[in-house]
N, C-alpha and C positions, 0 to 999 in steps of 0.2 A: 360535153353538151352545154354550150353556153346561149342557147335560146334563154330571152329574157319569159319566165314566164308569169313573173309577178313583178311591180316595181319595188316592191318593198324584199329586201334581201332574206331578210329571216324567210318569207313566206315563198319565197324564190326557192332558198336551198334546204326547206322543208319538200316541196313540189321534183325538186329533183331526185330526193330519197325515196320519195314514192315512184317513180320512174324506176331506180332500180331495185325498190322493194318490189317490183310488178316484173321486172326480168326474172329477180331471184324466183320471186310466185312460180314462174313461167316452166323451169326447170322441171321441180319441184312438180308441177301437172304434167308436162309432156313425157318427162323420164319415168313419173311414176304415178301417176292417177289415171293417166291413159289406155293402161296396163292393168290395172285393178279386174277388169269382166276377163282378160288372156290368163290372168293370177289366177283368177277362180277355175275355169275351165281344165286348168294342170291339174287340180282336186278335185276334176269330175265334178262341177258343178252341174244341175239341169239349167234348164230354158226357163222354168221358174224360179230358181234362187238365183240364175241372172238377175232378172226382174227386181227381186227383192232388194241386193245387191246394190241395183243402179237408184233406188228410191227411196227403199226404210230410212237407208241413213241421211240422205236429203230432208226426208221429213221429219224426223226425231232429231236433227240438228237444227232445224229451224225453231223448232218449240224452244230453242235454249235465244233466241231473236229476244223475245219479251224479256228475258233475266238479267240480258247483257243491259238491255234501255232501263229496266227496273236499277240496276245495279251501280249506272249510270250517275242515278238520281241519289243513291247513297253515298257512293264515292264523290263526285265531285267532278272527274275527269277525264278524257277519254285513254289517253295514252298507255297506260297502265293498263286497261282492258285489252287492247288491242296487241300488245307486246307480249303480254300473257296470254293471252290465244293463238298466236304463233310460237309462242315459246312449246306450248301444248301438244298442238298440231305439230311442229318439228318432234319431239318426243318417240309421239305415237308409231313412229316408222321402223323404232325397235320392235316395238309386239308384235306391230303386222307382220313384220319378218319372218320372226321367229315361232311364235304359238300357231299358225298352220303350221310349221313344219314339224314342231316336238309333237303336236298331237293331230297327227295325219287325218285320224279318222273322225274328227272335229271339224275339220279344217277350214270347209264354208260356212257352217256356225262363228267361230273363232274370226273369220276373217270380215264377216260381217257386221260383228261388234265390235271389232276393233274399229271397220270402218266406219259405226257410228260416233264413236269417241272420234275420230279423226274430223268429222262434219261436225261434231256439234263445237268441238274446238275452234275451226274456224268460222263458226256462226256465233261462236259470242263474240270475234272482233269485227262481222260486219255492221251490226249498226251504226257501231263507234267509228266506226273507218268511213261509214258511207255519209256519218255526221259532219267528222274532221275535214271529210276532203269538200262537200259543200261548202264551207265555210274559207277553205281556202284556195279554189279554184278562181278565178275572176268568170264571172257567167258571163260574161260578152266571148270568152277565150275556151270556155266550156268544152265544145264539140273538137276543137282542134286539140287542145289539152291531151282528153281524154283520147279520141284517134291516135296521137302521137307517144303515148304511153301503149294505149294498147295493140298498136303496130310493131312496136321492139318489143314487147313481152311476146308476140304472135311470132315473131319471128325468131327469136328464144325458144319459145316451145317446138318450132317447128324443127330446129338445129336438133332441141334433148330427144324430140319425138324420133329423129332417124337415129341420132345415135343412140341410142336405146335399142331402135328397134336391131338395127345392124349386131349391136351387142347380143343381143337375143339370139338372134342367126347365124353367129359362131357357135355362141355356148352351145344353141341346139344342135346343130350339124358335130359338136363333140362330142355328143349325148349328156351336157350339163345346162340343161337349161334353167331347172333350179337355181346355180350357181348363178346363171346372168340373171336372174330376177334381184338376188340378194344384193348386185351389183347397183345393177340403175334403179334400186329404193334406197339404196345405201345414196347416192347420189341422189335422191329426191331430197332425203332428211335433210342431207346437210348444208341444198339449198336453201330449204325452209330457215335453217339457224342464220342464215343469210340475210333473207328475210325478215326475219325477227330483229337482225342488228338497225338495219333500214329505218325499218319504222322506230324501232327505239332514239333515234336522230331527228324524228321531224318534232316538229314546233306545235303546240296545243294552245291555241288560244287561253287564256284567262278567263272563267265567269261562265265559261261556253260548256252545256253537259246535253248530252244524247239520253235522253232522260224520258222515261216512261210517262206515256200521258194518259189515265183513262177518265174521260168523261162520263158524267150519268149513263142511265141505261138511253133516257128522253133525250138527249146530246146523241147519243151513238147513232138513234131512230134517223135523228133529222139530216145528219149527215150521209146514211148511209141511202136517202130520199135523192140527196141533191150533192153529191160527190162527184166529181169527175175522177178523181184517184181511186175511188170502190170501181165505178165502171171500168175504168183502165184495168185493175189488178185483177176485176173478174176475166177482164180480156187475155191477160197475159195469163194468168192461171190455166185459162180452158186451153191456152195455146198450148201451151207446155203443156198440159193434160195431151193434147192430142198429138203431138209432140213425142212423150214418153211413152204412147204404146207403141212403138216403132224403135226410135233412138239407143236401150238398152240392147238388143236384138242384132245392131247391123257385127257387132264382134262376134256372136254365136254364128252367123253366116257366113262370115269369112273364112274365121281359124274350125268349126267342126262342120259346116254342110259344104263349103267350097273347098276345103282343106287346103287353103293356102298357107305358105309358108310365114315366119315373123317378117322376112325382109318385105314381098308383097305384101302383108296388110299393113305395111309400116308403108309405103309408099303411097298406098290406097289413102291411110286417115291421114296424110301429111299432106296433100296436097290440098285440104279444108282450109288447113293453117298457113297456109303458103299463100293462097290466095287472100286471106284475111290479112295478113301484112302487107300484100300491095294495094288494096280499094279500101282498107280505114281511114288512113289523111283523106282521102275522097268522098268517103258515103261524110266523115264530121265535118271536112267544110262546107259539103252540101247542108247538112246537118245545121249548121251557125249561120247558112244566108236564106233555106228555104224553109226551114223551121222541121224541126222532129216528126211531128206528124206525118207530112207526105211520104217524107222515108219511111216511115213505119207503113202506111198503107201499101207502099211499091212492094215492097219485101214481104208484108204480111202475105198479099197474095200471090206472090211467087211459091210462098212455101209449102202449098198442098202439092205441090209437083214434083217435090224433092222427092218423098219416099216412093214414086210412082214410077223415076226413071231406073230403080234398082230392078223391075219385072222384066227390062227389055234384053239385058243383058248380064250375061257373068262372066266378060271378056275384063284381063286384067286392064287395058287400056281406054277402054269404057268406063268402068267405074272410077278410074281417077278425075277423067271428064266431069263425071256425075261428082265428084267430090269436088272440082273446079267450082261448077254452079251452088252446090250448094253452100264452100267458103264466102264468094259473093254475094248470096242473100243474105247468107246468117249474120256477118258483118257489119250490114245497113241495120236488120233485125236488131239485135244486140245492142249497138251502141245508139241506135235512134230509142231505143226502150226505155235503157237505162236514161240517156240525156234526158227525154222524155219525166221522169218518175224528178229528173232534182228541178226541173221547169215547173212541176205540179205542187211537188209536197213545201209548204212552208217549211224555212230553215229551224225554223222554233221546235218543229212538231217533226221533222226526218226521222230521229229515232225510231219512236212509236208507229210512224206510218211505217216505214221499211221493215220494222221485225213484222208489222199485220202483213202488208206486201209479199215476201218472203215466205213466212208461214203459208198462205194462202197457195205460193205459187207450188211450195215444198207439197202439201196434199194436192196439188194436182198431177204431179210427177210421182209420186206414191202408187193413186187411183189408176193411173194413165202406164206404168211400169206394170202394177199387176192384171191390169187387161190385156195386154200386150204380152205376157205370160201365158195367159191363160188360156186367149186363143192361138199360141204359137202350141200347145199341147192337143186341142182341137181342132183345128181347121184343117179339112182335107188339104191333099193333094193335088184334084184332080175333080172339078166341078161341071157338071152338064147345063149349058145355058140357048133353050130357043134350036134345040140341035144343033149346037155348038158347043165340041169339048174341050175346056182347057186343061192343062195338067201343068204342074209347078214339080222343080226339080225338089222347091224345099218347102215347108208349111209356112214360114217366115214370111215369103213373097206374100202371102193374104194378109197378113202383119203390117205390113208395109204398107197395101193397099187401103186398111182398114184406114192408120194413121193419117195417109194423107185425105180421105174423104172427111175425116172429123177436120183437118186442121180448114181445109176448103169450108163447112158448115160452119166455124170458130169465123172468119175470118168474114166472109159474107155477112153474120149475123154484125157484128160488133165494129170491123175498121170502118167504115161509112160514119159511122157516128161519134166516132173521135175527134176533138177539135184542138188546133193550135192555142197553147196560151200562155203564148208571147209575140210580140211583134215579129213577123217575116215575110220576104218576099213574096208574092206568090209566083206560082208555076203549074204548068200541067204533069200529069205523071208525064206522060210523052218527053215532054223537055226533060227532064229529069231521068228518067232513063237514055237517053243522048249525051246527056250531063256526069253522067253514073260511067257507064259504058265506052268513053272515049280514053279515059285516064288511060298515064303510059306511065308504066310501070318502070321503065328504067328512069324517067325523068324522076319520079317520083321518089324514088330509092338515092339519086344523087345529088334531087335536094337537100335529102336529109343528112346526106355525108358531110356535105358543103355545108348547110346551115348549122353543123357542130363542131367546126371549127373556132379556136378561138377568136374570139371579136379583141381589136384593138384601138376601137373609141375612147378617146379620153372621155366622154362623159359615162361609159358602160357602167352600173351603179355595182357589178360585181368584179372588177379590176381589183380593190384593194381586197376583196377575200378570197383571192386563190392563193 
């Protein structure tokens, strides 16, 4: 991969270990965090310690966001943080492993707090990491950057996500399904130690600390008066609130109400990923010429419609479709978010605002996973409306329905009132979904082969370091 992405060398082949620190990542989730709610369900999980499952450990590893920025400011540096919470995180994959299976009758207890330990490990190196990479990203190059990293990590995961899943659905059809669990976490771990090498290679500025900022109580007031970062985060927050009464849930409808097999639900959540590696280079250079914002509004209101298309159908080639659409939103979502969050937060203050950020959005995914539990426990079957009966194969489909009408009331209330800030084109949504929508995915996939090829310009500023 010889894309110039910095002029300056060091900050160049820092930016490239983050690339394949974000592959290694990539493994690592699709081989084995993908699989975490299908983990639990082999120990008899409920539909409420799903819930739990998908959120405690989100929010109880965000609270560790503040200790890493605090920690930040005692040490001095970020790398050190950051390497040791992948060091951690890699770790962790022994206990998961193992303590469900020596104490069985534990086993979603044990597996729950391990997967707390496992989140709050990689939540002490996201501030540091969300610092480090601010600083050396170039912001003109931002959206593409980031697109182009997180396209080969999508498309890494998408690879570990079938071969996992495939691995699954031998073991099972052998009757060792157990045995392929222990396999593709064994191969999440030792991703992660991948991972951890990566980042241990990039370059950490000097003088530069991700450092806890707490202002007065009368500072806190006036900002949180006249913030656009508070409005954002409460935006993103409610989203993912309405968001996580749903999201935890679609695994408990696959593998125990549709009883599909690993191979089908492994084709089902791979096609999110699959699509997300063809339309990232596209939603980020939209991204870097029409500004964050409108991509955020185009997608924000597509997304009440996602959990709404799961009621029509439970045909296996429907819901890959319905996985099509919703890799394509989520995409634009996602990375116009995140671009979004380093365009607002001053570079000085990233730390402190990304762990409050974080934290915030972590209890909404908490809140939003146990409601989403709760009525998967209550909500009838089978509801009389105006002498019309419906009846649902599964209680979930209410689940479903609930999520997308919050994420519709989230979205109505707050994307209107978001505003760009920073210089961008303008456009209508209109254009922009023509714009969005036309990308060819073969072209796009051989650009990227071709633009990694080696370059052999005599001025190329990285000729003499390969």
């Amino acid at each position: 991969m010889s894309h110039i992405y910095s002029k300056d060398p060091v900050i160049d082949r820092s930016l490239r270990h983050s690339v394949r620190d974000g592959v290694a990542y990539s493994v690592m989730a699709g081989a084995g965090e993908t699989y975490f709610s299908a983990y639990a369900l082999l120990f008899g999980a409920s539909t409420a310690q799903i819930g739990i499952l998908a959120s405690l450990p989100l929010l109880l590893g965000a609270m560790v966001q503040p200790f890493s920025a605090w920690l930040g400011r005692r040490i001095g540096a970020r790398k050190g943080i950051i390497v040791t919470g992948a060091c951690l995180q890699a770790s962790l994959w022994i206990p998961l492993i193992v303590l469900p299976i020596v104490f069985g009758n534990a086993a979603v207890g044990l597996l729950i707090t391990v997967i707390v330990l496992y989140h709050a490990a990689a939540n002490l190196t996201a501030p540091q990491w969300n610092s480090l990479m601010g600083d050396l990203v170039p912001p003109r190059r931002r959206g593409r950057y980031f697109a182009r990293r997180t396209r080969l990590a999508s498309a890494t995961a998408f690879v570990a996500l079938l071969g996992a899943g495939a691995m699954l659905y031998v073991f099972s059809r052998l009757g060792m399904t157990l045995t392929g669990y222990i396999g593709i976490f064994a191969i999440a771990g030792l991703a992660r130690w991948a991972s951890a090498y990566h980042l241990s290679r990039m370059y950490d500025p000097p003088g530069k600390v991700a450092a806890l900022d707490l202002p007065h109580f009368s500072e806190w007031r006036r900002r949180l008066r006249n913030s656009p970062f508070v409005r954002f985060s409460i935006f993103f927050a409610l989203m993912q609130f309405s968001v996580a009464i749903a999201s935890p849930f679609f695994t408990v409808y696959m593998l125990r109400d549709l009883d599909l097999n690993y191979l089908e639900f492994t084709a089902i959540a791979s096609m999110s990923v699959l699509i997300q590696f063809l339309t990232l280079n596209t939603w980020g250079r939209l991204g870097d010429v029409f500004g964050n914002r409108i991509v955020l509004v185009l997608t924000g209101f597509m997304m009440p419609l996602l959990p709404g298309l799961w009621l029509l159908s439970a045909q296996l080639w429907y819901l890959m479709l319905v996985q099509v659409a919703a890799g394509f939103v989520w995409a634009g979502f996602s990375l116009s978010g995140g671009n979004f969050l380093y365009d607002l937060v001053p570079a000085e203050k990233r730390a402190s605002y990304m762990a409050a950020h974080n934290l915030l959005t972590g209890a909404g995914i908490f809140l939003g996973a146990l409601l989403g539990g709760y009525l998967g426990q209550i909500l009838p079957q089978q509801a009389h409306l105006a002498g019309i009966s419906l009846r649902w194969d599964s209680a979930l489909l209410g689940v479903f329905l609930v999520s997308g009408l919050a994420r519709l009331t989230v979205a109505g209330l707050f994307l209107r009132r978001i505003r760009e800030v920073r210089p961008a084109r303008p456009t209508s949504v209109s254009h922009l979904i023509f714009r969005a929508t036309r990308f060819n995915a073969l072209a796009g996939f051989v650009y990227d082969v071709v633009s990694s090829r080696p370059r052999q310009d005599a001025d190329s500023p990285h000729r003499k370091h390969r």
